[in-house]
SELUMGU-447671 format. One record per atom (N, C-alpha, C, O, CB): residue number from 0; chain; atom name; x, y, z. Coordinates in steps of 0.2 Angstrom, whole numbers. Glycine has a CB too. Example, Ala and Ser with C-alpha at 12.3 -4.5 7.8 and 13.67 -1.06 7.14 Angstrom:
2
resi; chain; name; u; v; w
0; A; N; 66; -28; 39
0; A; CA; 62; -22; 39
0; A; C; 66; -16; 39
0; A; O; 71; -17; 42
0; A; CB; 57; -22; 45
1; A; N; 64; -11; 35
1; A; CA; 68; -5; 36
1; A; C; 64; 0; 39
1; A; O; 67; 6; 40
1; A; CB; 70; -3; 29
This chain:
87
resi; chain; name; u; v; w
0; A; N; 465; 475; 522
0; A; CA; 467; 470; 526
0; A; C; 461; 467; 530
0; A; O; 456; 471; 532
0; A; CB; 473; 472; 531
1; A; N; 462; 461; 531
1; A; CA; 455; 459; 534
1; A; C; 458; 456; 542
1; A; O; 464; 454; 543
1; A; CB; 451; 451; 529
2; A; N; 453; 457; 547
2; A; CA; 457; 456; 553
2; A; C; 452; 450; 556
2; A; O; 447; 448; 552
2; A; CB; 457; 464; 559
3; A; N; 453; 448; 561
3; A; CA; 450; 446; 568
3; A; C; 450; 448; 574
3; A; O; 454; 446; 577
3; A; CB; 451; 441; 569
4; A; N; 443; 453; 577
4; A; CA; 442; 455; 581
4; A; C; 441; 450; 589
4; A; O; 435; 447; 589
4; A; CB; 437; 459; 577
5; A; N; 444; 449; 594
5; A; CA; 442; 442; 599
5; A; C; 442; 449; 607
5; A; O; 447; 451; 610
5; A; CB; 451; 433; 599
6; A; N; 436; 449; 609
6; A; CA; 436; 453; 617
6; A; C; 432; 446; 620
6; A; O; 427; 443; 619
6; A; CB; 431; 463; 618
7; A; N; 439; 445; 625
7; A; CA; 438; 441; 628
7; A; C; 436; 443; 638
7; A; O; 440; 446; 643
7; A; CB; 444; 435; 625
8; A; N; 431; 442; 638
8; A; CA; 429; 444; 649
8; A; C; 433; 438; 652
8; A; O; 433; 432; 653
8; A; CB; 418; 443; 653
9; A; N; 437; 443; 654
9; A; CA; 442; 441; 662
9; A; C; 441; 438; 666
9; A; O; 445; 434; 669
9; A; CB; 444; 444; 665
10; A; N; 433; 440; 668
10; A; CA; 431; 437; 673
10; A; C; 426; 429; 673
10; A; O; 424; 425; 677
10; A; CB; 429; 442; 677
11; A; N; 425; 430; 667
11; A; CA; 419; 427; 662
11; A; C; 420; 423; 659
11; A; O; 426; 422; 658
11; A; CB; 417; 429; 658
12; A; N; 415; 418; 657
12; A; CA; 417; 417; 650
12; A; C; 413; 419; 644
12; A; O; 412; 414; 640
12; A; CB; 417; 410; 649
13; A; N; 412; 423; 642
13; A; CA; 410; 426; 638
13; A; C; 416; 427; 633
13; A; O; 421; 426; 634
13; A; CB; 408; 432; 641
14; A; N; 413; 429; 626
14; A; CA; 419; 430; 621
14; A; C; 417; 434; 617
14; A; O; 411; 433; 618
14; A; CB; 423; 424; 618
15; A; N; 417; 438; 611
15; A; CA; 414; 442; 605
15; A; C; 420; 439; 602
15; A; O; 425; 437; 604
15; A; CB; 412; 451; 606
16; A; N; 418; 440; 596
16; A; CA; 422; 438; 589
16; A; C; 419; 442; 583
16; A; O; 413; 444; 583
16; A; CB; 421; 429; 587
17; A; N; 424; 444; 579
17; A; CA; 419; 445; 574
17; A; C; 427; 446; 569
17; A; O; 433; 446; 572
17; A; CB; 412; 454; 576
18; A; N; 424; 447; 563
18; A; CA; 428; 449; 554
18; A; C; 428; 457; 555
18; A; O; 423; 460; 556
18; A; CB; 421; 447; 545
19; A; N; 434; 461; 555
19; A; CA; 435; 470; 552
19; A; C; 438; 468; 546
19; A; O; 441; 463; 544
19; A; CB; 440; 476; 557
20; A; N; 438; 473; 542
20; A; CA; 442; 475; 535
20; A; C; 443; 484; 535
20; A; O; 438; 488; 536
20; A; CB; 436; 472; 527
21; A; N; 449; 484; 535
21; A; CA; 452; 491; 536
21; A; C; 456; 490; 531
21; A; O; 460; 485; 529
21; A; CB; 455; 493; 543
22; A; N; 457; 499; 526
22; A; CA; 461; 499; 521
22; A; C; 469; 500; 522
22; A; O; 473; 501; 518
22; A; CB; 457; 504; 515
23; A; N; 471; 500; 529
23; A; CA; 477; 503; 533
23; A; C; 477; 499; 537
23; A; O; 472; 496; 538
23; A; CB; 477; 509; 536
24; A; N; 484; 497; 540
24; A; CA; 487; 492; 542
24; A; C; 486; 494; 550
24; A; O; 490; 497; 553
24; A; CB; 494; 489; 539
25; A; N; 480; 492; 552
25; A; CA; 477; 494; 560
25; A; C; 484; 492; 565
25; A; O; 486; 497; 568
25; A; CB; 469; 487; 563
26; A; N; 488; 485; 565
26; A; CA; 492; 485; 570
26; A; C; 497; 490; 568
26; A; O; 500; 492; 573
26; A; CB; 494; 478; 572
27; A; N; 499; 493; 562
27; A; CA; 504; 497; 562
27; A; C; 502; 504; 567
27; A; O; 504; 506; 572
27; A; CB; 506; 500; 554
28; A; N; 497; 506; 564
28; A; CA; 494; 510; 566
28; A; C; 495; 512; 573
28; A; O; 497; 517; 574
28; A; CB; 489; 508; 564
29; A; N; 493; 508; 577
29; A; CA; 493; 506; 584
29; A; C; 500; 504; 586
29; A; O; 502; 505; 592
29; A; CB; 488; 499; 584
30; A; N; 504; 503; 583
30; A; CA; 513; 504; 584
30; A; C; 514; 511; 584
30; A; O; 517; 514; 589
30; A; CB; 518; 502; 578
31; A; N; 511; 515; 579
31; A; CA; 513; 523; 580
31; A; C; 512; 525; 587
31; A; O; 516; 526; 591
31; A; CB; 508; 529; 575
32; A; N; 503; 524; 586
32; A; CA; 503; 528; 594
32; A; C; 505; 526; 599
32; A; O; 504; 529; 604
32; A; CB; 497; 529; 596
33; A; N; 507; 519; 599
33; A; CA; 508; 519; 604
33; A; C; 518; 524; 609
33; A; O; 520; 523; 615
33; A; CB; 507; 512; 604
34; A; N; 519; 528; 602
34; A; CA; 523; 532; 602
34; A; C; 522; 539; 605
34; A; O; 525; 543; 607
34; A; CB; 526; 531; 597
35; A; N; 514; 540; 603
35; A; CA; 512; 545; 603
35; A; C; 511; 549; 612
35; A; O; 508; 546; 616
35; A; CB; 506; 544; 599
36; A; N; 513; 553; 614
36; A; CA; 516; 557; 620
36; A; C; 507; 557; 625
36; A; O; 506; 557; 631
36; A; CB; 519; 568; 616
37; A; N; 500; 556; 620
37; A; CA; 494; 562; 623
37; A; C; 492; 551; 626
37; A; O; 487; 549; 630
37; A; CB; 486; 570; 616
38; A; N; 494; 548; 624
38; A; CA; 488; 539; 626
38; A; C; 489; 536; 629
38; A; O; 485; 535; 633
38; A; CB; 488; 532; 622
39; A; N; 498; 534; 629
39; A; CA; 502; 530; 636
39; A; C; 499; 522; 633
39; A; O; 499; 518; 627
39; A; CB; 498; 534; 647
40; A; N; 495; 521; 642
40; A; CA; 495; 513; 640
40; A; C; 485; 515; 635
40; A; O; 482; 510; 635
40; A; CB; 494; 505; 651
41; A; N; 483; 518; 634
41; A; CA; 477; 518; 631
41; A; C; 480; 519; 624
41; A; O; 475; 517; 621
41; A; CB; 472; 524; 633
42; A; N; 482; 520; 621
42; A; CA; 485; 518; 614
42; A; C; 481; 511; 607
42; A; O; 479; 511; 601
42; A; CB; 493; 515; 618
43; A; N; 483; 507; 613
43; A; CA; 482; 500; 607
43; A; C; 471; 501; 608
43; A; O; 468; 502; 603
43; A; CB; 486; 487; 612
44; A; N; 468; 502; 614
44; A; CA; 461; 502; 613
44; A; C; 459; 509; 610
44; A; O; 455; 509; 606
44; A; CB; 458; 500; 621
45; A; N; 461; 514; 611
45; A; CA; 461; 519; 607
45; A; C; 459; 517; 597
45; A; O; 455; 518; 593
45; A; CB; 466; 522; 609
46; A; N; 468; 515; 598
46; A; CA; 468; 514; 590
46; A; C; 464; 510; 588
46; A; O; 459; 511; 584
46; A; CB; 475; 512; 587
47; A; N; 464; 504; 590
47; A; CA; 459; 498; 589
47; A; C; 452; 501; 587
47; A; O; 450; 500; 582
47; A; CB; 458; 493; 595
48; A; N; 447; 504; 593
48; A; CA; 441; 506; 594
48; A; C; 440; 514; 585
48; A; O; 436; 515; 581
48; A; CB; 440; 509; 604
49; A; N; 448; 517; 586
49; A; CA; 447; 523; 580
49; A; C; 447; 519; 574
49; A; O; 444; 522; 570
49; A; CB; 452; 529; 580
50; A; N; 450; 514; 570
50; A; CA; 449; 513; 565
50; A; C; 443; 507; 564
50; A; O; 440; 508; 558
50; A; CB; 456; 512; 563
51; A; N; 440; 502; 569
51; A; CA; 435; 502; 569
51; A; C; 428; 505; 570
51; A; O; 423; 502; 570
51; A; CB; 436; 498; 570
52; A; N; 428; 512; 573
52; A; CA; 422; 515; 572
52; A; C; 424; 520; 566
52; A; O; 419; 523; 563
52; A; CB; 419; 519; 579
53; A; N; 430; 522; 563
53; A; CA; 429; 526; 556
53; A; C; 428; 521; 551
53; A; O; 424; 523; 546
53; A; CB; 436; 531; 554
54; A; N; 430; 513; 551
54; A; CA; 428; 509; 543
54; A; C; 422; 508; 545
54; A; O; 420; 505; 540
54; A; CB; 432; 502; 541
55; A; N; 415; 508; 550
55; A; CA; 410; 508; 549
55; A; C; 405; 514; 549
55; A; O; 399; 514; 549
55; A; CB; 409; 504; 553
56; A; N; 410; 521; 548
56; A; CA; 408; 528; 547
56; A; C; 409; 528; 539
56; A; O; 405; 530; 535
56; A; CB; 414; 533; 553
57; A; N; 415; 526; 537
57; A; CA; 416; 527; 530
57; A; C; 411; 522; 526
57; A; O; 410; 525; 520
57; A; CB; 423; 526; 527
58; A; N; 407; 516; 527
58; A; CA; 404; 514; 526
58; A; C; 396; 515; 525
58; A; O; 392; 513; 521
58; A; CB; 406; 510; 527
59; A; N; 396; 519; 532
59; A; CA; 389; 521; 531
59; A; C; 388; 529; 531
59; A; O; 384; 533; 534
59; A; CB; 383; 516; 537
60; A; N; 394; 529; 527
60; A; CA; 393; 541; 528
60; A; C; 388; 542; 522
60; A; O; 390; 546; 518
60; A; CB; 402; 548; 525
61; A; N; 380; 540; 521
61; A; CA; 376; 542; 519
61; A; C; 372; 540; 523
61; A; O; 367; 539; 520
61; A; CB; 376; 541; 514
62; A; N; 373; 538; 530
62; A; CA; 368; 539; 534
62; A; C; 369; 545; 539
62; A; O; 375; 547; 540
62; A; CB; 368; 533; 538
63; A; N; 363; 548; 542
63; A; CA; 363; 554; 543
63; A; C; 367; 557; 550
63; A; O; 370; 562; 551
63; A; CB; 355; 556; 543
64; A; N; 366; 553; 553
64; A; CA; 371; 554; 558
64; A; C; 378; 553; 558
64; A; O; 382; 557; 561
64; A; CB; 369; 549; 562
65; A; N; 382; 549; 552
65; A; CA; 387; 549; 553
65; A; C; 389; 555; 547
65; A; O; 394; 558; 546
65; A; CB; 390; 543; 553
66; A; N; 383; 555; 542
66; A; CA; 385; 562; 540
66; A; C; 385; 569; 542
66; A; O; 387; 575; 539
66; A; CB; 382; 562; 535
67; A; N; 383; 568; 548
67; A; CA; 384; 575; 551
67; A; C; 389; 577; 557
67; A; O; 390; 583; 560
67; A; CB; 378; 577; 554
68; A; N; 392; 570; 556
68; A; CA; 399; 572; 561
68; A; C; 404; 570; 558
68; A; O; 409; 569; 562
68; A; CB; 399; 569; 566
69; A; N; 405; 569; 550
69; A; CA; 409; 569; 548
69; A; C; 413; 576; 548
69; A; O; 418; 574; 550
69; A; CB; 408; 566; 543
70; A; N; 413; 582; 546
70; A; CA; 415; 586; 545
70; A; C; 422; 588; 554
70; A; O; 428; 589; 554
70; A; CB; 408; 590; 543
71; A; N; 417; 586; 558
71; A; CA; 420; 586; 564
71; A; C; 424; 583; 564
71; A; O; 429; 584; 566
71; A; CB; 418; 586; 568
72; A; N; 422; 576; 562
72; A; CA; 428; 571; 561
72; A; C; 435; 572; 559
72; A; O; 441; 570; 561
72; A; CB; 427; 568; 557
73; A; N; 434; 574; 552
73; A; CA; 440; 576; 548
73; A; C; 443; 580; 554
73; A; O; 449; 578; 555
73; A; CB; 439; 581; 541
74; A; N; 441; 585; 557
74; A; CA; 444; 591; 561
74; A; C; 450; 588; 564
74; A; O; 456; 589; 563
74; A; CB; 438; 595; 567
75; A; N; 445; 583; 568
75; A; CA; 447; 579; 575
75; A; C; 453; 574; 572
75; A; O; 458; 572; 575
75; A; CB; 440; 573; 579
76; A; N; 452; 572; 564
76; A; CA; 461; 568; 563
76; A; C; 467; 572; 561
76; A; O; 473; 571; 562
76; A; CB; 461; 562; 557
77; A; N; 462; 578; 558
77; A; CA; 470; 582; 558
77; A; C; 473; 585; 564
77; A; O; 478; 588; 565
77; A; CB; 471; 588; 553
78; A; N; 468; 584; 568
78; A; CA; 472; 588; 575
78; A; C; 476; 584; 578
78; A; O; 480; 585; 583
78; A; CB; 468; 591; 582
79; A; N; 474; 575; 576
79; A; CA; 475; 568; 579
79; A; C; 483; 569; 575
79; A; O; 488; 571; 578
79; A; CB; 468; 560; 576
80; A; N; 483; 568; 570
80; A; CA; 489; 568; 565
80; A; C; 493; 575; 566
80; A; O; 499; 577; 563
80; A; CB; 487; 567; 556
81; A; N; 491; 577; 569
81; A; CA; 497; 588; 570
81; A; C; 501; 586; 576
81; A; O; 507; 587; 578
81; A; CB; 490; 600; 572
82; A; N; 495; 584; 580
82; A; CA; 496; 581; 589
82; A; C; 505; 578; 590
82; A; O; 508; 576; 585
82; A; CB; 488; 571; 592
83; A; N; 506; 578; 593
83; A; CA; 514; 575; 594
83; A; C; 520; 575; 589
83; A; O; 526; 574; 591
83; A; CB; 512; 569; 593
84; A; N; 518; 577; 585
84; A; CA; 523; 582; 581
84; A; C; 527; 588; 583
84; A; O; 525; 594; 584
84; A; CB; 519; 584; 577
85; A; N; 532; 588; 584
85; A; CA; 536; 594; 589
85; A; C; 535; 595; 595
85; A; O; 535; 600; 598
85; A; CB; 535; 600; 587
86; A; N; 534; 590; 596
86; A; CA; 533; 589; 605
86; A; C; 540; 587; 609
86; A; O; 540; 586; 615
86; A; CB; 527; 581; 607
């Protein structure tokens, strides 16, 4: 799915724009958690900010840095996906 990214300053006029492409449907995504018990109102900037810094992690995981924190990654979504469960 292809998105459009817009952060717009409140106080400003400033604006960022930009194209994401995520293979999962980010606003669903961002519906779950916002069910989830540990986010509250950090939920939508959470999910938003995790699926756009993992599709630019899976794109460049033969770079060295994100290849070395991938392992911990993984760690961190199955504790992300176990989290709230039987709560």
């Amino acid at each position: 799915m292809k998105y459009k990214i817009t952060v717009e300053e409140l106080t400003g006029e400033n604006t960022l724009a930009f194209e994401a492409e995520s293979h999962e449907d980010i606003l669903e995504i961002v519906e779950k958690l916002k069910t989830h018990p540990d986010f509250g109102n950090d939920a939508e900037a959470f999910g938003l900010g995790l699926k756009l810094f993992t599709s630019v992690m899976m794109k460049q995981k033969s770079n060295p840095l994100f290849k070395n924190l991938m392992p911990h990654f993984k760690d961190f979504m199955k504790g992300l996906k176990g989290a709230g469960k039987g709560r």
